[in-house]
C-alpha positions in Angstrom: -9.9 1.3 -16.7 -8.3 3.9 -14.5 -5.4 5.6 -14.9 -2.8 7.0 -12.0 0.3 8.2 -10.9 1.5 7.2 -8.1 5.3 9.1 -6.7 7.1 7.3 -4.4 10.2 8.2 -1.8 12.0 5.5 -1.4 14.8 4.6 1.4 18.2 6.5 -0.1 20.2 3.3 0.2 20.9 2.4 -3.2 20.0 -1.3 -2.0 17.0 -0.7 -0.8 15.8 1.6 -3.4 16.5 -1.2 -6.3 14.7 -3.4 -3.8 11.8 -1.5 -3.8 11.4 -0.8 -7.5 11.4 -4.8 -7.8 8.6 -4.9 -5.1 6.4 -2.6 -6.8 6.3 -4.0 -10.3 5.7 -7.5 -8.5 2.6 -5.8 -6.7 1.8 -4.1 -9.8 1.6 -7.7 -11.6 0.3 -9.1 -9.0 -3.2 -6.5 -8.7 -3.3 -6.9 -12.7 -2.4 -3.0 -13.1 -0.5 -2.0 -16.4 2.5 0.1 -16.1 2.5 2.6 -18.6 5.2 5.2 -17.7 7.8 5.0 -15.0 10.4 8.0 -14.2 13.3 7.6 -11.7 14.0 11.0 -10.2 17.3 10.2 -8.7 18.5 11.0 -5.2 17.1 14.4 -3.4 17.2 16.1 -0.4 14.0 16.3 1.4 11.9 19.6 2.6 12.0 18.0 6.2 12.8 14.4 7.8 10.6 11.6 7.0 11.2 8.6 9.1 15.1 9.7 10.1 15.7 10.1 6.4 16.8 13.3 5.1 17.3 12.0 1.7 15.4 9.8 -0.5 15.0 8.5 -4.3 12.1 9.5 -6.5 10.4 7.0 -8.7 7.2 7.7 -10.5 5.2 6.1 -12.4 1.5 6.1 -14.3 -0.2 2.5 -14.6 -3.8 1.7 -15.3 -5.6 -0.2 -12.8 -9.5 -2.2 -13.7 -10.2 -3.1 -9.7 -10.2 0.2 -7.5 -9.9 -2.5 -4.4 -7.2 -3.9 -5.8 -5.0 -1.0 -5.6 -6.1 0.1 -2.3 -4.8 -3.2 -0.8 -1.8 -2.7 -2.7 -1.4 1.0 -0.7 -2.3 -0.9 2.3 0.8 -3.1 1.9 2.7 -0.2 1.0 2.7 1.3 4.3 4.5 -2.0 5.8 7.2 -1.9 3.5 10.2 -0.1 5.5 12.1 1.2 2.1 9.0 3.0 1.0 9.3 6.4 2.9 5.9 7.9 1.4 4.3 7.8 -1.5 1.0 9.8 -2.9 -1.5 8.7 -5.4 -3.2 10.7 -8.0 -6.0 9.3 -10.4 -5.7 10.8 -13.9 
């Protein structure tokens, strides 16, 4: 089993954001990947605009994955979801 973090910056619309969350534990259940440790951030300012957003929540969180291909699909998806701003993914 591998571990990761993954951070995510999601939209700044308190909707959205809870919207989100509830997408990516559905995806996590989904590719059979444990979560293990999640952290919301709150609301920040960002360095510079990301998709007309100068704000966004961070949410991180660790989970522990068995199939690498799974959770590259999963980041594949990721990038079609509009209330995802960016995210980045570090293996452990």
């Amino acid at each position: 089993m591998r571990k990761y973090e993954i951070l995510y910056i999601l939209d700044p619309q308190e909707e959205a954001y809870k919207r989100a969350i509830g997408d990516i534990k559905n995806r996590y259940e989904k590719i059979g990947a444990k979560l293990l440790n999640e952290n919301n951030m709150g609301k920040r300012r960002l360095a510079y605009e990301i998709k007309k957003k100068t704000d966004g929540y961070y949410y991180v969180t660790q989970i522990e994955v068995e199939d690498i291909k799974n959770l590259e699909e999963f980041e594949k998806d990721l990038k079609h979801n509009q209330d995802v701003i960016r995210h980045m993914k570090i293996r452990l």
